[in-house]
MDTraj code that builds the backbone (N, CA, C; nanometers):
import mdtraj as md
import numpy as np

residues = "UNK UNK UNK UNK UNK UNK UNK UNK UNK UNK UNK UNK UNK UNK UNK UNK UNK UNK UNK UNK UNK UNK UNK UNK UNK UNK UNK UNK UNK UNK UNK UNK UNK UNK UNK UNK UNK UNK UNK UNK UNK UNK UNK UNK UNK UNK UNK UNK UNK UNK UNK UNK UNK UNK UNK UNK UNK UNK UNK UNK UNK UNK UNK UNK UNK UNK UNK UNK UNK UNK UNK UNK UNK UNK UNK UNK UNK UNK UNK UNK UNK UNK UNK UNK UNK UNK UNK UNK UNK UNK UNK UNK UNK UNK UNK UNK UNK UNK UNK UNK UNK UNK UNK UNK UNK UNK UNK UNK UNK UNK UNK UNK UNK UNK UNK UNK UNK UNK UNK UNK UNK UNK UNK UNK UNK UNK UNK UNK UNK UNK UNK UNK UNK UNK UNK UNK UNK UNK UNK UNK UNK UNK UNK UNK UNK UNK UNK UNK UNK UNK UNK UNK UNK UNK UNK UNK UNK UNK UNK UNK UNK UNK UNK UNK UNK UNK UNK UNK UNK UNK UNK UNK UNK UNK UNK UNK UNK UNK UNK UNK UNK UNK UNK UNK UNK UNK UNK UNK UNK UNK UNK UNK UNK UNK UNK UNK UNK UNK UNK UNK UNK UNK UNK UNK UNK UNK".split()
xyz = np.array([
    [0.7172, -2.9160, -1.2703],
    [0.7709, -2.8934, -1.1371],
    [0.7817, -2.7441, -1.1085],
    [0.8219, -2.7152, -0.9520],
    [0.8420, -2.5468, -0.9649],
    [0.6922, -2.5152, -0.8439],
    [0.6312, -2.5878, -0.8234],
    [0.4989, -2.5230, -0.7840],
    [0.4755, -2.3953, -0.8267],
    [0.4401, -2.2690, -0.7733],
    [0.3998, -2.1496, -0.8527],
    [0.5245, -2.0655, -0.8924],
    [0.6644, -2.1152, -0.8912],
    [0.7233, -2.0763, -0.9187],
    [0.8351, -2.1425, -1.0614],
    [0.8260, -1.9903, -1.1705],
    [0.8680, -2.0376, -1.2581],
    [0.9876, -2.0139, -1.3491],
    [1.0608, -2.0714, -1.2422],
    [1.2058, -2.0853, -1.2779],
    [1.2609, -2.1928, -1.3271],
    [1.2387, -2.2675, -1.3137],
    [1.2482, -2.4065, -1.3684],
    [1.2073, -2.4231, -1.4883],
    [1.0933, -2.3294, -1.5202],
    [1.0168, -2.3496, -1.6626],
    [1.1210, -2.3018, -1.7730],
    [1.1900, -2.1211, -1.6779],
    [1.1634, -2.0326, -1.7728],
    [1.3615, -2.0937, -1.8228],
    [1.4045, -2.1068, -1.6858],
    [1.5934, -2.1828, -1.6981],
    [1.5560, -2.2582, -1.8055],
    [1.4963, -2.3977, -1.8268],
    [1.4984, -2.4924, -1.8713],
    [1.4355, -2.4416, -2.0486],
    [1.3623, -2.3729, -2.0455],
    [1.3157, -2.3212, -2.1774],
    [1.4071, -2.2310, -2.2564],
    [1.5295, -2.1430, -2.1955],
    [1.6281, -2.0585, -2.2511],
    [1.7126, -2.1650, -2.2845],
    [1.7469, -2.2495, -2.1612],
    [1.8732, -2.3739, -2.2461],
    [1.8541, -2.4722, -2.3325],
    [1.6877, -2.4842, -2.4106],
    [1.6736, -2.6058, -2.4659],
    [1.6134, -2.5096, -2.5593],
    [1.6213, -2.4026, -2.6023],
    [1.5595, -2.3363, -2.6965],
    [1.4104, -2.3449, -2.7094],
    [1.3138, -2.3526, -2.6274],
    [1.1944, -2.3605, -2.6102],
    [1.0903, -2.2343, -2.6679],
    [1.0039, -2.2551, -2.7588],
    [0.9609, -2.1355, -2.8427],
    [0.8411, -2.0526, -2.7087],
    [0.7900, -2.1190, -2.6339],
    [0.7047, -2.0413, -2.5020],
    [0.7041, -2.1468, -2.3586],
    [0.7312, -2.0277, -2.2520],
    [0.7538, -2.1534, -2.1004],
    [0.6358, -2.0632, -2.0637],
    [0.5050, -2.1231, -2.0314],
    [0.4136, -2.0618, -1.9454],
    [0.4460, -2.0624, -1.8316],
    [0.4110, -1.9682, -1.7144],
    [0.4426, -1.9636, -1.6046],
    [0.3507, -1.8776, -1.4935],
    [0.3381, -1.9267, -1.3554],
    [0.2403, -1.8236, -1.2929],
    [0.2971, -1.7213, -1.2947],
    [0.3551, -1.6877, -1.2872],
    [0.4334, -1.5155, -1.2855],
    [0.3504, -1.3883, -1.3732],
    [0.3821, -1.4377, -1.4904],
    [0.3346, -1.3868, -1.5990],
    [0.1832, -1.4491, -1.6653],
    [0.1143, -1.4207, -1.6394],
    [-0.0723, -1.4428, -1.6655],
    [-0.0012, -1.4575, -1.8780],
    [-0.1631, -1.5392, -1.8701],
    [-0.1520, -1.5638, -2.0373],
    [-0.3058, -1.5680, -2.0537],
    [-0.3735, -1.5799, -2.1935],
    [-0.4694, -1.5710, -2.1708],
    [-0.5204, -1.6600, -2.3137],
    [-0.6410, -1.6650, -2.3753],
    [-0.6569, -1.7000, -2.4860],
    [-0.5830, -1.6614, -2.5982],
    [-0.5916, -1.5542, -2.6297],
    [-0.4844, -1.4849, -2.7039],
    [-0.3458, -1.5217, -2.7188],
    [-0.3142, -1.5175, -2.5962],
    [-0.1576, -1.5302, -2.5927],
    [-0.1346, -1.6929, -2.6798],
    [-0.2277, -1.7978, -2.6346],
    [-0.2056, -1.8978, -2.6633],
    [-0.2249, -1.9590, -2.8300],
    [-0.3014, -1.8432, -2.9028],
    [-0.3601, -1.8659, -3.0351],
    [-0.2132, -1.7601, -3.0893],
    [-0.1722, -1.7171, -3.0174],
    [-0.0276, -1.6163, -3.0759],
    [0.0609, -1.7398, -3.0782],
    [0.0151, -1.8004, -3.0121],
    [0.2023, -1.9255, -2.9754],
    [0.1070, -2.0006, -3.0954],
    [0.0154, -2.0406, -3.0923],
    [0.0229, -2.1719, -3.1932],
    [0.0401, -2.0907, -3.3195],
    [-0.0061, -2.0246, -3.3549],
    [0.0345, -1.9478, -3.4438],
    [0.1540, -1.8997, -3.5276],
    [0.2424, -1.8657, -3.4513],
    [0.3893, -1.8576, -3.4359],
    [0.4710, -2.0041, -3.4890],
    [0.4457, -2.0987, -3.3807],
    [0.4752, -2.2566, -3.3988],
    [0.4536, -2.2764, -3.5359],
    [0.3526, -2.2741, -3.6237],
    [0.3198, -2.3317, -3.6918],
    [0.3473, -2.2680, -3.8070],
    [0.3726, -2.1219, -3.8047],
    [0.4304, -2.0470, -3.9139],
    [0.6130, -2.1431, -3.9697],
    [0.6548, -2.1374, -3.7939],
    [0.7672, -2.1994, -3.7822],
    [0.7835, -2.3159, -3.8919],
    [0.7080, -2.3871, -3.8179],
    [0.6938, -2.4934, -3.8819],
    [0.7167, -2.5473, -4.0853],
    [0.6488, -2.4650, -4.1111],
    [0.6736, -2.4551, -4.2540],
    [0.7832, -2.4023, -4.2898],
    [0.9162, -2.3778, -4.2126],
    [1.0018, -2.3208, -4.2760],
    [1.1385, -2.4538, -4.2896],
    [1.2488, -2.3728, -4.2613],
    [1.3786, -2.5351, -4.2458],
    [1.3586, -2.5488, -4.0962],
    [1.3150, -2.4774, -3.9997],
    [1.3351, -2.5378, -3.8489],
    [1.1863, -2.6296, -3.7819],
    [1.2594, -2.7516, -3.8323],
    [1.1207, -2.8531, -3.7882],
    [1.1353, -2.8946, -3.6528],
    [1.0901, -2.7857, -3.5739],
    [1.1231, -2.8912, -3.4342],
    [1.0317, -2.7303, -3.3636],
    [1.0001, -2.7887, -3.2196],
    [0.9275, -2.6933, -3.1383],
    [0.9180, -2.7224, -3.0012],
    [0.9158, -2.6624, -2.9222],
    [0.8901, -2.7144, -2.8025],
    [0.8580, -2.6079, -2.7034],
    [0.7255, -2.6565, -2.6158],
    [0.6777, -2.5657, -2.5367],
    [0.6543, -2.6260, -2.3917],
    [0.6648, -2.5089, -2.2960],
    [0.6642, -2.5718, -2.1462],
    [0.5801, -2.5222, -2.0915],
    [0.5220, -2.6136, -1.9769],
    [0.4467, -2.4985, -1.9153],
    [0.4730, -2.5498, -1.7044],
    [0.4775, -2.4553, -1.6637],
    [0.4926, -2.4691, -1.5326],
    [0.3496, -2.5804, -1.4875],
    [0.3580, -2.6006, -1.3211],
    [0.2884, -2.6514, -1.3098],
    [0.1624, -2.6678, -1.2694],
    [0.1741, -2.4970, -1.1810],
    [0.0494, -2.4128, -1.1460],
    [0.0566, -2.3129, -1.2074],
    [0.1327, -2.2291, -1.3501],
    [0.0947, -2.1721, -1.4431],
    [-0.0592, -2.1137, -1.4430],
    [-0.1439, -2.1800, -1.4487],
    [-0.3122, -2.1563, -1.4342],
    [-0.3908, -2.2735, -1.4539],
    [-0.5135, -2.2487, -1.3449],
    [-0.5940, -2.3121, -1.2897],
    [-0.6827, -2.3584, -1.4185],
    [-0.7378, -2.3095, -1.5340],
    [-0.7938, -2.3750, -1.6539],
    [-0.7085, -2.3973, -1.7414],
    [-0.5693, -2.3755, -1.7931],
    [-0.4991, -2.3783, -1.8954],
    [-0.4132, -2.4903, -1.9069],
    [-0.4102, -2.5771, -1.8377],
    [-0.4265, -2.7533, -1.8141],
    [-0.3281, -2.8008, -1.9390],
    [-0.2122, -2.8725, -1.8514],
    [-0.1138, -2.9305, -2.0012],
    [-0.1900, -3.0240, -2.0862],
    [-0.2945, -3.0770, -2.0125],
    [-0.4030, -3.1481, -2.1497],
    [-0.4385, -3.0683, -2.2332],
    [-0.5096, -2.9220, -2.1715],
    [-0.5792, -2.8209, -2.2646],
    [-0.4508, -2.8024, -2.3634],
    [-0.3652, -2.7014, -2.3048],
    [-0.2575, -2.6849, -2.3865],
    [-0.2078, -2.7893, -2.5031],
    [-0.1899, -2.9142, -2.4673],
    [-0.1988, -3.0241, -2.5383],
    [-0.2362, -3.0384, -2.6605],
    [-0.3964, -3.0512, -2.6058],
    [-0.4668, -3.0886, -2.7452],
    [-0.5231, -2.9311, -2.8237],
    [-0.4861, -2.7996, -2.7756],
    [-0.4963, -2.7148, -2.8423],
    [-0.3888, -2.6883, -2.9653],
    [-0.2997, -2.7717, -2.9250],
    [-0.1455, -2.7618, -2.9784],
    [-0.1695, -2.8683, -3.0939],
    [-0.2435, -3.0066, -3.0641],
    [-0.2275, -3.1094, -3.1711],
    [-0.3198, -3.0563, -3.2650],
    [-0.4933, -2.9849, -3.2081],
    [-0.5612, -2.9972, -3.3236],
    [-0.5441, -2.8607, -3.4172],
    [-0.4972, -2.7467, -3.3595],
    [-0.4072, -2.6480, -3.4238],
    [-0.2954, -2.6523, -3.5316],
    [-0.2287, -2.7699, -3.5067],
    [-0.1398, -2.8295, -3.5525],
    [-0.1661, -2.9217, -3.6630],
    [-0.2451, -2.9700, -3.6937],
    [-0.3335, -3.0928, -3.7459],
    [-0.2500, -3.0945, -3.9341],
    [-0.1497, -3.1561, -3.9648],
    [-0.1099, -3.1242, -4.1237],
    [0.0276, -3.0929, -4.1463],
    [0.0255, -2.9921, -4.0097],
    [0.1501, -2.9050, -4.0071],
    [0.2978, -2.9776, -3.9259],
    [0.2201, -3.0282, -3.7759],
    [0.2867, -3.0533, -3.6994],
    [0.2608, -3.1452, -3.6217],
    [0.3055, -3.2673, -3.5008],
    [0.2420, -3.3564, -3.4655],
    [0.3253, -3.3195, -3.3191],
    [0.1675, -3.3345, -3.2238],
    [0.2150, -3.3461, -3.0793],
    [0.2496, -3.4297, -2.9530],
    [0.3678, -3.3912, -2.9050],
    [0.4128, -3.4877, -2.7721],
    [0.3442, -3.4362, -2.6501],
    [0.3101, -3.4963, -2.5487],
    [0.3374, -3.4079, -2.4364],
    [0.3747, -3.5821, -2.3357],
    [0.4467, -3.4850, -2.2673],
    [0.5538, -3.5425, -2.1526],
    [0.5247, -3.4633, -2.0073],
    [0.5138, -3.5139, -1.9028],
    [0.4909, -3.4782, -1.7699],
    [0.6270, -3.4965, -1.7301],
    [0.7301, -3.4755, -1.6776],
    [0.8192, -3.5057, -1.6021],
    [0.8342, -3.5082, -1.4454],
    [0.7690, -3.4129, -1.3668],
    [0.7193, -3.4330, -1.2487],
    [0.8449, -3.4537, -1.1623],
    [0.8708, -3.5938, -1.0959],
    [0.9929, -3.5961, -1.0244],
    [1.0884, -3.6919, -1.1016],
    [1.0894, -3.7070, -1.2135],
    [1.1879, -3.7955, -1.3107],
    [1.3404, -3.7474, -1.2952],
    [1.3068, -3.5717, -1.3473],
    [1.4235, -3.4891, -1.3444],
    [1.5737, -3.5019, -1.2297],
    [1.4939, -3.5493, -1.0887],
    [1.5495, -3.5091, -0.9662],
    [1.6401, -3.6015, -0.9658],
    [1.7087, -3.5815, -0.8745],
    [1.8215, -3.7249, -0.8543],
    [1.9572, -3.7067, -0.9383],
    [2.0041, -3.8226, -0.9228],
    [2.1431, -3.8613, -0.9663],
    [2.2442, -3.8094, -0.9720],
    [2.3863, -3.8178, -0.9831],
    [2.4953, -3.8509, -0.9412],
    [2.5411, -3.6881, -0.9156],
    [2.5858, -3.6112, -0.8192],
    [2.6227, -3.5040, -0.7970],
    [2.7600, -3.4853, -0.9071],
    [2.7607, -3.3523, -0.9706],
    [2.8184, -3.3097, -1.0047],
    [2.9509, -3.2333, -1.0117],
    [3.0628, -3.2331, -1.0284],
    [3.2221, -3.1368, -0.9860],
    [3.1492, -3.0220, -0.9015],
    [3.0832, -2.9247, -0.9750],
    [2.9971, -2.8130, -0.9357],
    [2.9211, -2.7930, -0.7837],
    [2.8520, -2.9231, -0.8199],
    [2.7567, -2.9507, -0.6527],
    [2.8628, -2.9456, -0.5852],
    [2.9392, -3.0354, -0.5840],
    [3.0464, -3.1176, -0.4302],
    [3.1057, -2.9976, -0.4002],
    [3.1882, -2.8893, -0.5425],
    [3.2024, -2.7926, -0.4597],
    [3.1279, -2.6667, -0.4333],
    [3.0233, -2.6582, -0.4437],
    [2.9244, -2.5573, -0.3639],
    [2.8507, -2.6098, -0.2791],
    [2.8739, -2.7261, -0.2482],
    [2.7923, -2.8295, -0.0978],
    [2.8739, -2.7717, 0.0175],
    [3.0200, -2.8006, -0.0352],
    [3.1515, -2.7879, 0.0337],
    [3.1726, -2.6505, 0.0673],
    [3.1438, -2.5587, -0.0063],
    [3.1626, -2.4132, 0.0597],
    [3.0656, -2.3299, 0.1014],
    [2.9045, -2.4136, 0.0945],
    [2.8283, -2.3443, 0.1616],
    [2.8112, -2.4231, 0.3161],
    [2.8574, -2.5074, 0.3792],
    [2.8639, -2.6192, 0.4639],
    [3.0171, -2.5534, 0.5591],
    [3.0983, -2.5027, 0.5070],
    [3.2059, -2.4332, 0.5788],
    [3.2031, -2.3058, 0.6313],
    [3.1220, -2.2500, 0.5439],
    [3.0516, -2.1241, 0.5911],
    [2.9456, -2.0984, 0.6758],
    [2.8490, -2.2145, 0.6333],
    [2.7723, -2.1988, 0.7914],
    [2.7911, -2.2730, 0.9436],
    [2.9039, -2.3546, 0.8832],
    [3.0011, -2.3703, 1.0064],
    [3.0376, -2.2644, 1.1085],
    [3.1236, -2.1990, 0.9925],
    [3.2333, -2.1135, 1.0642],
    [3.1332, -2.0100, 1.1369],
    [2.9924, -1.9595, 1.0880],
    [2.9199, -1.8716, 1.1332],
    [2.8494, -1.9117, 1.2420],
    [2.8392, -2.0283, 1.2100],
    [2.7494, -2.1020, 1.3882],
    [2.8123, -2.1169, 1.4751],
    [2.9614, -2.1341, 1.4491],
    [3.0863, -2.1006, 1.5586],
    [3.0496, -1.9610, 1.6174],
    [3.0771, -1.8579, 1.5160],
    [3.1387, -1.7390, 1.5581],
    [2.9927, -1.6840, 1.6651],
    [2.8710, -1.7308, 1.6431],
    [2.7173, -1.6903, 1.6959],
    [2.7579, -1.7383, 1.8520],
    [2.8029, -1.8645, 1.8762],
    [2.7746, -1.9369, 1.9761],
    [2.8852, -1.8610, 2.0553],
    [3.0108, -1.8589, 2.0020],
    [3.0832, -1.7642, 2.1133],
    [3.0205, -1.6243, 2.1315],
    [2.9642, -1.5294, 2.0617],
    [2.9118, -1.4241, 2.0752],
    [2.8001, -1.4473, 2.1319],
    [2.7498, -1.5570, 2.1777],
    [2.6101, -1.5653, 2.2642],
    [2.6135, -1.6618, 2.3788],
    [2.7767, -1.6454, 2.4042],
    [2.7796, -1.7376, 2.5592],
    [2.7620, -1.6142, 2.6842],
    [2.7181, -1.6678, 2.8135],
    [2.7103, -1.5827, 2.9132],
    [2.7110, -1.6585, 3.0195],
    [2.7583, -1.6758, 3.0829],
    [2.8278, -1.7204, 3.2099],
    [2.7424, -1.8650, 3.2291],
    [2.8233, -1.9191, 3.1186],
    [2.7923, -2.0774, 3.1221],
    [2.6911, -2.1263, 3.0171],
    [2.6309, -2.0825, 2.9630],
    [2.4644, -2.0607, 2.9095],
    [2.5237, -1.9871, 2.7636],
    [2.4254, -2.0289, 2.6517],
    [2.4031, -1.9928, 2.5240],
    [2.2903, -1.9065, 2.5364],
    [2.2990, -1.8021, 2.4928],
    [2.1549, -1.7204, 2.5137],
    [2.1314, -1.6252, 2.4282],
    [2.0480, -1.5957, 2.2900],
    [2.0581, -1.4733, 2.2320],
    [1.9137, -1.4221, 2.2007],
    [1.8480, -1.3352, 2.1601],
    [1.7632, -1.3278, 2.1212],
    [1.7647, -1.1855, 1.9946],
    [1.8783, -1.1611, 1.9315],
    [1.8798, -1.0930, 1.8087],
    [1.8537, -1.1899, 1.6656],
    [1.8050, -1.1041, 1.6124],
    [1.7311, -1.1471, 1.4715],
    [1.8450, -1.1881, 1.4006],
    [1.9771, -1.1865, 1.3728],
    [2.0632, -1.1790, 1.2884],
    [2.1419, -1.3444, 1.2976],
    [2.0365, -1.3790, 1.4658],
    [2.1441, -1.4991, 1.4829],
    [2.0020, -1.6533, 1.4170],
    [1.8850, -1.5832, 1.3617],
    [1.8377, -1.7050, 1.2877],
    [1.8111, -1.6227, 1.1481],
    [1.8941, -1.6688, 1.0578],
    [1.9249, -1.6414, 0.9090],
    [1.9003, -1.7571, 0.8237],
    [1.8772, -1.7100, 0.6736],
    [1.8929, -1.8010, 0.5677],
    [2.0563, -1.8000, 0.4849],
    [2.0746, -1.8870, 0.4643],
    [2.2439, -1.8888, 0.4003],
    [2.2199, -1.9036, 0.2259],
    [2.2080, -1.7696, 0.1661],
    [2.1433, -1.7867, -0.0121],
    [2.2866, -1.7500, -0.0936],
    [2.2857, -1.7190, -0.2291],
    [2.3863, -1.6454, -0.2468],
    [2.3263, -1.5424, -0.3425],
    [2.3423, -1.4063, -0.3534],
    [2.3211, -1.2749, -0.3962],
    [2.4272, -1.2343, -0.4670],
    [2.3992, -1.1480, -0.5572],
    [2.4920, -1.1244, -0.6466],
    [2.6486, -1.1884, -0.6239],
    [2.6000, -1.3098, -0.6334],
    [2.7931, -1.4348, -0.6737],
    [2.8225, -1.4410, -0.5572],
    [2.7641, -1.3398, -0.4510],
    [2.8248, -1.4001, -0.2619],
    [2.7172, -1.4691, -0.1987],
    [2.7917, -1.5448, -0.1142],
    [2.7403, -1.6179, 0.0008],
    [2.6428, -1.5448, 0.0912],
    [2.5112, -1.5179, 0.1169],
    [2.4747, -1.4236, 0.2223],
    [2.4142, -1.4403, 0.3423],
    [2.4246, -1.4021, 0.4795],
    [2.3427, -1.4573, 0.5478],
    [2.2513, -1.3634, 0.5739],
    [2.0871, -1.4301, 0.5342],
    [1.9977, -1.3327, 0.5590],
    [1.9362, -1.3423, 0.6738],
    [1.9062, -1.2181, 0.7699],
    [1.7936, -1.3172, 0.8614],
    [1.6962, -1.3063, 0.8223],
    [1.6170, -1.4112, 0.8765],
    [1.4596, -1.4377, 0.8487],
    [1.3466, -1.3304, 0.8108],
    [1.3876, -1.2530, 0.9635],
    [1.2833, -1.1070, 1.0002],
    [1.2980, -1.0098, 0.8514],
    [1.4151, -1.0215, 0.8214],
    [1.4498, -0.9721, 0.6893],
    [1.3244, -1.0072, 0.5270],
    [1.3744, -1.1557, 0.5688],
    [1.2702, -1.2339, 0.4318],
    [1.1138, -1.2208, 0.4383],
    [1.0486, -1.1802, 0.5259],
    [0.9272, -1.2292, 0.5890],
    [0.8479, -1.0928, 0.4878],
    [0.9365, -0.9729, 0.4767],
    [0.9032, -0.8754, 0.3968],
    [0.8986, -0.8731, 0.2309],
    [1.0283, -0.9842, 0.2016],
    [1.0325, -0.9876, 0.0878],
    [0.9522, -1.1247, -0.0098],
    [0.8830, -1.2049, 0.0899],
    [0.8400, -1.3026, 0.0463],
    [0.6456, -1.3341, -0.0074],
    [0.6481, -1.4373, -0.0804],
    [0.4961, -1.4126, -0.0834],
    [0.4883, -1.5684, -0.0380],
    [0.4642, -1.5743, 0.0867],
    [0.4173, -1.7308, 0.1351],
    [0.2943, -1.8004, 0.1252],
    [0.2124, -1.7404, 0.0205],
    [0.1164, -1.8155, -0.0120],
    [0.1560, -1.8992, -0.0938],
    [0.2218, -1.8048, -0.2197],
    [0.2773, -1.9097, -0.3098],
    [0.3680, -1.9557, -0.2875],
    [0.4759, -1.9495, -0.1723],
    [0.6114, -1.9724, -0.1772],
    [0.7178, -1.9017, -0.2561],
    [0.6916, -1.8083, -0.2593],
    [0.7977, -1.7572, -0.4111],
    [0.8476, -1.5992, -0.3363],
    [0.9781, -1.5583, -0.3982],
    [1.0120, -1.4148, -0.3425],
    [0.9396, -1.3348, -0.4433],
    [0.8642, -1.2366, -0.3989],
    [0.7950, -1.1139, -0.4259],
    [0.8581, -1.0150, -0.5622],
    [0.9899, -0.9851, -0.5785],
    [1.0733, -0.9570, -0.6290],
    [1.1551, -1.0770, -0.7635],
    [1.1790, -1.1290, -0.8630],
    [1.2200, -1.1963, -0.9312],
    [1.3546, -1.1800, -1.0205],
    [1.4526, -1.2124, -0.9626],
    [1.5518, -1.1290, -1.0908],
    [1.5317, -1.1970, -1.2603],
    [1.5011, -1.3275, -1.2082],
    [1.5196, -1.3893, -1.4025],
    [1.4036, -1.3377, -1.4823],
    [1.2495, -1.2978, -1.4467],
    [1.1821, -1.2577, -1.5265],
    [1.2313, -1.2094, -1.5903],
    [1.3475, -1.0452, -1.5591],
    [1.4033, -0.9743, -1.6589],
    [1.4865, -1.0709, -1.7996],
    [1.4783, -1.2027, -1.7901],
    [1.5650, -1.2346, -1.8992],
    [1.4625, -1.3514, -2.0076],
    [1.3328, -1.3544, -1.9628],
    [1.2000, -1.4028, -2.0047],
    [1.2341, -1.3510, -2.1617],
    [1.2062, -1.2196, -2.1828],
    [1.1959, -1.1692, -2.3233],
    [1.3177, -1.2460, -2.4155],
    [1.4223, -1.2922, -2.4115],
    [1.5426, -1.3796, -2.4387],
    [1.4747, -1.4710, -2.5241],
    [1.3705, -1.5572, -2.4579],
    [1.3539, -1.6579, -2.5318],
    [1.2259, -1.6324, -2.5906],
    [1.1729, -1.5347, -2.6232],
    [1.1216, -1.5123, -2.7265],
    [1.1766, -1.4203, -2.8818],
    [1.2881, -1.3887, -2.7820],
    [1.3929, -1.3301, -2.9368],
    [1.4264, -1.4636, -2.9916],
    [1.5221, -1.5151, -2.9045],
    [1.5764, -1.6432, -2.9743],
    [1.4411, -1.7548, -3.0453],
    [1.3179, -1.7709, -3.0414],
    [1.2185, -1.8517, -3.0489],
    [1.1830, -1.7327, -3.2351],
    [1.2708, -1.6270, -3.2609],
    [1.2186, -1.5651, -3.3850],
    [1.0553, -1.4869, -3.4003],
    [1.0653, -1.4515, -3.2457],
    [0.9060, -1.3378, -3.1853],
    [0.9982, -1.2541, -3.2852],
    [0.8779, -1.1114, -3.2842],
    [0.9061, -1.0027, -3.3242],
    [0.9184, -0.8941, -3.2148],
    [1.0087, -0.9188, -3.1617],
    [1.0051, -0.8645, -3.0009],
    [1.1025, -0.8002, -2.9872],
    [1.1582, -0.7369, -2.8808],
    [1.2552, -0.6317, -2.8395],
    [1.2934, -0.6755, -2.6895],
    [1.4272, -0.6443, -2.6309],
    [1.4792, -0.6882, -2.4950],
    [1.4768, -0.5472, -2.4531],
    [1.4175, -0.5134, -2.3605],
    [1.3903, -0.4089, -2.3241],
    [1.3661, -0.4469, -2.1299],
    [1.4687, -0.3792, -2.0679],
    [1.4315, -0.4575, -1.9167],
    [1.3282, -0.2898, -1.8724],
    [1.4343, -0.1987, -1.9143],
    [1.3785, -0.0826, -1.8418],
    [1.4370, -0.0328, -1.7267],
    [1.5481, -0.1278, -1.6389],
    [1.5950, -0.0932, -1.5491],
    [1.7729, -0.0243, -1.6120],
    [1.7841, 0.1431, -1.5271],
    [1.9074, 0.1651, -1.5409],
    [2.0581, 0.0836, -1.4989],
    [2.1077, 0.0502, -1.5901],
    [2.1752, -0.0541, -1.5706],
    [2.3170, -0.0228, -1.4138],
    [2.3272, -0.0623, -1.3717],
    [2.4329, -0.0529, -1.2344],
    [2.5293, -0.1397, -1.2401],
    [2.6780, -0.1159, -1.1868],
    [2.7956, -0.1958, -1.1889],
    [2.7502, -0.2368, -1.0279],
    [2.8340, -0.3721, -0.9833],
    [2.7916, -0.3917, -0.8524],
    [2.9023, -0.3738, -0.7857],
    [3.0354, -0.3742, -0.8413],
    [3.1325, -0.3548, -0.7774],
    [3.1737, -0.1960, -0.7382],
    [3.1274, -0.0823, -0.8347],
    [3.1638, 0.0488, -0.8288],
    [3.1030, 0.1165, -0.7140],
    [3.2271, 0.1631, -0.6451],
    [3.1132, 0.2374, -0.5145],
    [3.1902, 0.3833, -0.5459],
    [3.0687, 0.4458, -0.5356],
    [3.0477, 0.5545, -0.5911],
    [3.1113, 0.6771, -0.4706],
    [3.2012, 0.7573, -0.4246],
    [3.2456, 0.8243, -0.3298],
    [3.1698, 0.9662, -0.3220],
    [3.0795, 0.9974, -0.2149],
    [3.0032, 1.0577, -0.1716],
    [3.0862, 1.1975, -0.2129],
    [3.0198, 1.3526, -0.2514],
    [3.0747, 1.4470, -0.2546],
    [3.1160, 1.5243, -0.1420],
    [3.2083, 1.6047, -0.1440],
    [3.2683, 1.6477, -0.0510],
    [3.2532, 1.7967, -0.0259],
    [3.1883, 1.7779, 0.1276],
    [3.1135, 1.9528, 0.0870],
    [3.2253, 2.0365, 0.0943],
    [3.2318, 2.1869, 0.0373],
    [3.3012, 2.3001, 0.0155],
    [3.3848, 2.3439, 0.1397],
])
top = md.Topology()
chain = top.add_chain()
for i, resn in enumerate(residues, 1):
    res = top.add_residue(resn, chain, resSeq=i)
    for name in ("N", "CA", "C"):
        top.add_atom(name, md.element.get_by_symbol(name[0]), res)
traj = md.Trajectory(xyz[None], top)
């Protein structure tokens, strides 16, 4: 699931300890894939008998969860024995959660209260009428707040071919599960790290 976007792969592969989540984001290539079986199978011979790999669902156009598949079983052939599972729309559904009901509940009050406050700010002598950008928005949440974006806003930050925002914050936490998976790797984002709450008070000229 996920169409070209791979968040779903990469969430679901950090919480289930998953040793590689392919994903379109990040290109892979032959190599990469003779590194993972490789890896797996070193694994394998040690005390941790278990493995598991994901792959998005448009990940890439030849690299096919069959391919992947049977590159994995006959690689494997002695060492290790392979599943593969499609899940598709199995995942979806069922019984809402404490969590959901209340973030259904407070994103549903909020764009209440904001479609209120639009409609009085865009009455005019009898008539609803606006034509500023701010009054057709998306309601997301950004760093832990509620935000309303407008559209004209997103149209810059988006890639609508694939559907996906241009910008990604979780890639930065990709390298994670190849530490935890026992890569020989390093967490390295590269970005100077920032508080979000500290606002910084401008200097004061002489």
């Amino acid at each position: 699931m996920g169409g070209y976007c791979g968040y779903l792969a990469s969430m679901g592969g950090l919480a289930a300890g998953a040793d590689v989540a392919y994903i379109f984001e990040e290109k892979f290539d032959i190599r990469e894939l003779q590194a993972n079986v490789e890896h797996l199978t070193e694994k394998m011979k040690t005390s941790i008998q278990r493995g598991l790999v994901l792959r998005n669902e448009n990940s890439s156009e030849n690299y096919t969860t069959d391919f992947i598949y049977q590159l994995y079983s006959e690689e494997g052939k002695g060492v290790f024995d392979t599943r593969k599972n499609v899940l598709g729309h199995m995942q979806q559904g069922g019984a809402p959660s404490p969590f959901d009901r209340n973030f259904g509940t407070k994103i549903a009050a909020k764009a209440v209260l904001w479609l209120s406050k639009k409609l009085i700010e865009s009455y005019q002598r009898g008539k609803i009428f606006t034509n500023s950008e701010d009054t057709v928005c998306l309601l997301g949440m950004r760093r832990r707040n509620l935000v309303f974006q407008p559209v004209g806003q997103l149209k810059d930050e988006t890639d609508f071919e694939h559907r996906i925002p241009k910008e990604q914050w979780w890639l930065k936490l990709r390298p994670l599960m190849k530490i935890l998976a026992k890569y020989k790797t390093s967490y390295d984002i590269s970005d100077s790290g920032q508080l979000e709450h500290v606002h910084r008070p401008k200097p004061t000229e002489a």
